[in-house]
BAVEXTI-144920 format. One record per residue (C-alpha): x negated, y, z negated. Coordinates in steps of 0.5 Angstrom, whole numbers. Layout:
+-------+-------+-------+
!    px !    py !    pz !
+-------+-------+-------+
!     X !     Y !     Z !
...
+-------+-------+-------+
END
This chain:
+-------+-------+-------+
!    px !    py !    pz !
+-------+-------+-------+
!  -109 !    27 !   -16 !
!  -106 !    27 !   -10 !
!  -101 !    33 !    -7 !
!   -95 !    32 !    -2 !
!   -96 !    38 !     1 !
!   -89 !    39 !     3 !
!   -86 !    38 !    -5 !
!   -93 !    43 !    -6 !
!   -91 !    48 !    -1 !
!   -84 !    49 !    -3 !
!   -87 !    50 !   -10 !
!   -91 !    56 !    -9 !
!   -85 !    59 !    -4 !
!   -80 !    59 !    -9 !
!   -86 !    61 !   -16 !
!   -87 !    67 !   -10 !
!   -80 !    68 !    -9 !
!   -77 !    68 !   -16 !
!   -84 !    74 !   -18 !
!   -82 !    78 !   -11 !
!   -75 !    78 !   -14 !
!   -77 !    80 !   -21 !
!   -82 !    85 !   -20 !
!   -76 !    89 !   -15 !
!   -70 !    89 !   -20 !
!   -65 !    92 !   -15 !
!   -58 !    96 !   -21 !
!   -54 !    95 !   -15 !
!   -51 !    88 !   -14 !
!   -50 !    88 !    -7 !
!   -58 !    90 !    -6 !
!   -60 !    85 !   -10 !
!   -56 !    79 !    -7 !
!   -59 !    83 !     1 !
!   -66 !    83 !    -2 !
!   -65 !    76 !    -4 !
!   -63 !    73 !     3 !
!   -68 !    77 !     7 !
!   -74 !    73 !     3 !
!   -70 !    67 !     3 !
!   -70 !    67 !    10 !
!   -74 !    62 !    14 !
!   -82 !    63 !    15 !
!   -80 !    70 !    12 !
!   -86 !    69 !     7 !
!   -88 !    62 !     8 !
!   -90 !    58 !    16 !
!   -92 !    51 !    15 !
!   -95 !    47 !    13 !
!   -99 !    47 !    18 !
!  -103 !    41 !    19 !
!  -110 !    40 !    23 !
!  -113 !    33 !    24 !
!  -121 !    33 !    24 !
!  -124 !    26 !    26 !
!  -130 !    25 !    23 !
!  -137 !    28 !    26 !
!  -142 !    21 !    29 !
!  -147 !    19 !    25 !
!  -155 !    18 !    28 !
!  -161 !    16 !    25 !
!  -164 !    18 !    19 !
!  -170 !    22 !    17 !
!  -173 !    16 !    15 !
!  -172 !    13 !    22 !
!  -174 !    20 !    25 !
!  -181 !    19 !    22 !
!  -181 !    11 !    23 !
!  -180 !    14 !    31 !
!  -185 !    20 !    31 !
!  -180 !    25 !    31 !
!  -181 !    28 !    24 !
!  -187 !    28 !    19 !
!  -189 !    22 !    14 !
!  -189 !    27 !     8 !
!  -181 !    27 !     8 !
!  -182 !    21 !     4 !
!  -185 !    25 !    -1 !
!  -181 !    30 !     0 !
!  -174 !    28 !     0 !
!  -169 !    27 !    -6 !
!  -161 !    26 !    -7 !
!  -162 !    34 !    -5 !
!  -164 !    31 !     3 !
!  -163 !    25 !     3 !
!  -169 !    20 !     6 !
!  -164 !    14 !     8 !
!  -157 !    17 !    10 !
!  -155 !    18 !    17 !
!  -155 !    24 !    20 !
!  -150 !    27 !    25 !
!  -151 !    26 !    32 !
!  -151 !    33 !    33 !
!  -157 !    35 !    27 !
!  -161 !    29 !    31 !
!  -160 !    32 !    38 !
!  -161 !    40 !    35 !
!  -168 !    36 !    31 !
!  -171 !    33 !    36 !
!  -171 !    40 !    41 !
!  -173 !    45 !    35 !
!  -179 !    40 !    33 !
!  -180 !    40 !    41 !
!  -181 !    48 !    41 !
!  -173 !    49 !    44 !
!  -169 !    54 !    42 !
!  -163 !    53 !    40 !
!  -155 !    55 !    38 !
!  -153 !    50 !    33 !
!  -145 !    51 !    34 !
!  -140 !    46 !    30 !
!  -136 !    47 !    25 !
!  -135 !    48 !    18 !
!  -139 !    42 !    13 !
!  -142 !    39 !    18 !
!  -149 !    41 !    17 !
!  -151 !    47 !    21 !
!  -156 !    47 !    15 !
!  -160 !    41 !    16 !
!  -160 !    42 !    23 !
!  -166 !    48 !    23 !
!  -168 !    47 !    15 !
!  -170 !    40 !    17 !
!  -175 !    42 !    24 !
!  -178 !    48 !    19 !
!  -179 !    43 !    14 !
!  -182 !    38 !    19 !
!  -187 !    44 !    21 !
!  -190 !    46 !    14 !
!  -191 !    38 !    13 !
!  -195 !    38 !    19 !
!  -198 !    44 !    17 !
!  -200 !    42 !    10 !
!  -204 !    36 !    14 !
!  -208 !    42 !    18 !
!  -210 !    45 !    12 !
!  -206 !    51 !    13 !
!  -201 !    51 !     9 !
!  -204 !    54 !     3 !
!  -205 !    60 !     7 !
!  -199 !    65 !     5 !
!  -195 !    68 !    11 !
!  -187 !    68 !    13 !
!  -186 !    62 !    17 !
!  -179 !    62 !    18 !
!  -174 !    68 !    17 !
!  -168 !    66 !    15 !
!  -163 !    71 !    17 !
!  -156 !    72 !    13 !
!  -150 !    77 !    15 !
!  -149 !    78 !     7 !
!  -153 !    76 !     1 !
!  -148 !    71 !    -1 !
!  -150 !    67 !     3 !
!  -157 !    67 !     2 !
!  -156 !    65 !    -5 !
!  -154 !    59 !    -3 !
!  -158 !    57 !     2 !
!  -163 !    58 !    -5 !
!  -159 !    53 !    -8 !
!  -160 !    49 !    -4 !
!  -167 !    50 !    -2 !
!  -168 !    50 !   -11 !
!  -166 !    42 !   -11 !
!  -170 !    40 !    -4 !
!  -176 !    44 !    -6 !
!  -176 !    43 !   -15 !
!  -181 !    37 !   -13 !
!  -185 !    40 !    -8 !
!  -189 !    46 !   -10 !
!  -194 !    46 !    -3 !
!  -188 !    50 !     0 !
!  -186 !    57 !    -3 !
!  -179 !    61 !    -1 !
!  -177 !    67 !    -3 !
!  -170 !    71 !    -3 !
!  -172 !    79 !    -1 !
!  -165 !    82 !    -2 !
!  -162 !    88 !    -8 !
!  -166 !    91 !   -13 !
!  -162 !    87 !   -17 !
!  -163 !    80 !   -15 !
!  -170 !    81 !   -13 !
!  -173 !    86 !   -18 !
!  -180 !    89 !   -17 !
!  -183 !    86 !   -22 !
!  -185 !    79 !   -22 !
!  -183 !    80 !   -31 !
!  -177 !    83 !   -28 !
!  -174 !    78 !   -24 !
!  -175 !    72 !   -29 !
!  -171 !    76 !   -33 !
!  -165 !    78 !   -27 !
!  -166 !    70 !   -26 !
!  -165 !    68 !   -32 !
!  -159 !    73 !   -34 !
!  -155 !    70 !   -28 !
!  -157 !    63 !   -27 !
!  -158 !    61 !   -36 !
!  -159 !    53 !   -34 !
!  -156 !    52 !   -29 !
!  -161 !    53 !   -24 !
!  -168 !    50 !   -24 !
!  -174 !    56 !   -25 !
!  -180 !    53 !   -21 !
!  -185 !    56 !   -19 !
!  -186 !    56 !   -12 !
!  -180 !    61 !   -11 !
!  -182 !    67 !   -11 !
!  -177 !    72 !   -15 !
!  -180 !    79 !   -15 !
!  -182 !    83 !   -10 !
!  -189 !    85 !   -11 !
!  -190 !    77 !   -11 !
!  -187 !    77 !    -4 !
!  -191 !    83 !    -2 !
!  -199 !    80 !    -5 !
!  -197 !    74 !    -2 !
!  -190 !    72 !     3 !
!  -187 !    66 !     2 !
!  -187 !    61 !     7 !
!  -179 !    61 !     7 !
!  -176 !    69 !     7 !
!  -168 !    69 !     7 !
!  -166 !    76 !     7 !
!  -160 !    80 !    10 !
!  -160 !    85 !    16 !
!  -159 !    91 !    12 !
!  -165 !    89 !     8 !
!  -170 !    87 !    14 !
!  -168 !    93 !    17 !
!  -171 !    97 !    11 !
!  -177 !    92 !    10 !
!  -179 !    93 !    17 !
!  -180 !   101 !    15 !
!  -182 !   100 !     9 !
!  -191 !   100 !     8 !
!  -192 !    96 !     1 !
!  -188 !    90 !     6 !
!  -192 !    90 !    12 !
!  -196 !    83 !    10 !
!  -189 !    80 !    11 !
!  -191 !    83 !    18 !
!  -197 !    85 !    20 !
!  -204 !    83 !    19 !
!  -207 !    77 !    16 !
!  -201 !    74 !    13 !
!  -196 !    77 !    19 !
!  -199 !    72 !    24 !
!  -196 !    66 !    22 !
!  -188 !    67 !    24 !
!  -185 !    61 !    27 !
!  -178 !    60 !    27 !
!  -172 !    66 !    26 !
!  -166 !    63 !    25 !
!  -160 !    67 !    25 !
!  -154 !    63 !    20 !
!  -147 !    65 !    23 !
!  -150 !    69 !    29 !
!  -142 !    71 !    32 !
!  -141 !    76 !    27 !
!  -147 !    80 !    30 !
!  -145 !    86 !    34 !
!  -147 !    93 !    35 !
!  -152 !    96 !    32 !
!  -153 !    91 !    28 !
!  -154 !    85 !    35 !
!  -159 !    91 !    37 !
!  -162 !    90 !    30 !
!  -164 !    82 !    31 !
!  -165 !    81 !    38 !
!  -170 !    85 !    39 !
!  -174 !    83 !    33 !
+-------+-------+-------+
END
């Protein structure tokens, strides 16, 4: 259904008016009638609409021309479902941030909302295990990429998505180490905390670890966890196989999601890591 955003702005002021003067039920007529004009007046409550026109980003090459031209990995074609499509076009900018990751830059992807900040670090660390399972390296467990979120909101849907992309795909493992209540000790506790917060609604594979003793036996290869808890994992002893010693040496990539929010303490935390 289309909304004229005029009539619809116009709507909501004059429901938002008609509530402010209910919930303030001046007795005095000639306050009632003061009230009613200062929250009529213009741009009192409301200031627009305002109205922004965004062109659509460029399209380039898709996975399957970034691997017909070298770039990435044949394995994409097994790899690739309708959650990362095998044909479609990427945007301009994720082909330009693809190319550099896969070459060994580092990078700061800055673009804006929707348009793919995602798929231009989560491709080039897919592309990076898919080789690796080439060398036969791959089923040696260690973190190979840390994915850094300033709140565990956001690292629940980078799950999501990682669920979909990787349901068919079991050679690579993930797993999401942030509260005890969202990642449970126990490898039974967490099938139970998954199941009593997703039901049906999102796929249970196996090669998401959910626990946290899962993670510390053998880490995965995708970690995605907040500041706050990577600080305290980098303290705490029974994590130092994320870390240290023989499944500690495989560490790749840190990818920082939404970098401009770090400052302070914080920045310190991160940048120094």
């Amino acid at each position: 259904m289309a909304i004229h955003p005029l009539e619809t702005t116009e709507k909501i002021r004059s429901t938002y008016i008609n509530y402010l003067k209910t919930i303030k039920p001046f007795q005095d007529e000639e306050l009632r009638k003061e009230f009613a004009q200062a929250i009529e007046a213009q741009d009192m409550l409301v200031k627009g609409p305002l109205l922004q026109i965004a062109l659509p980003y460029k399209k380039d090459l898709s996975i399957h021309q970034l691997v017909d031209e070298g770039v990435l990995s044949p394995r994409f074609e097994q790899l690739c479902s309708n959650a990362l499509q095998y044909d479609r076009p990427l945007y301009a900018h994720q082909v330009k941030a693809i190319r550099k990751a896969v070459s060994g830059r580092n990078l700061v992807v800055s673009t804006g909302t929707g348009s793919g900040k995602t798929e231009a670090f989560l491709i080039p660390i897919l592309d990076y295990l898919l080789r690796e399972q080439d060398a036969g390296t791959l089923s040696q467990p260690g973190v190979r990429a840390l994915l850094l979120y300033p709140m565990n909101a956001l690292a629940n849907d980078q799950m999501k998505r990682l669920r979909r992309i990787l349901e068919k795909y079991q050679a690579i493992t993930f797993g999401r180490y942030i509260n005890i209540q969202e990642t449970p000790e126990t490898k039974a506790q967490a099938k139970t905390a998954f199941k009593n917060m997703y039901g049906d609604s999102e796929p249970d594979i196996d090669n998401e670890l959910k626990s946290r003793e899962e993670m510390h036996a053998a880490p995965p290869h995708l970690l995605a966890t907040n500041y706050a808890m990577l600080e305290y994992l980098l303290l705490r002893p029974n994590a130092t196989n994320l870390f240290d010693g023989e499944t500690g040496k495989h560490w790749h990539f840190i990818i920082l999601d939404e970098a401009h929010v770090y400052d302070g303490a914080n920045a310190t935390l991160q940048f120094q890591i």
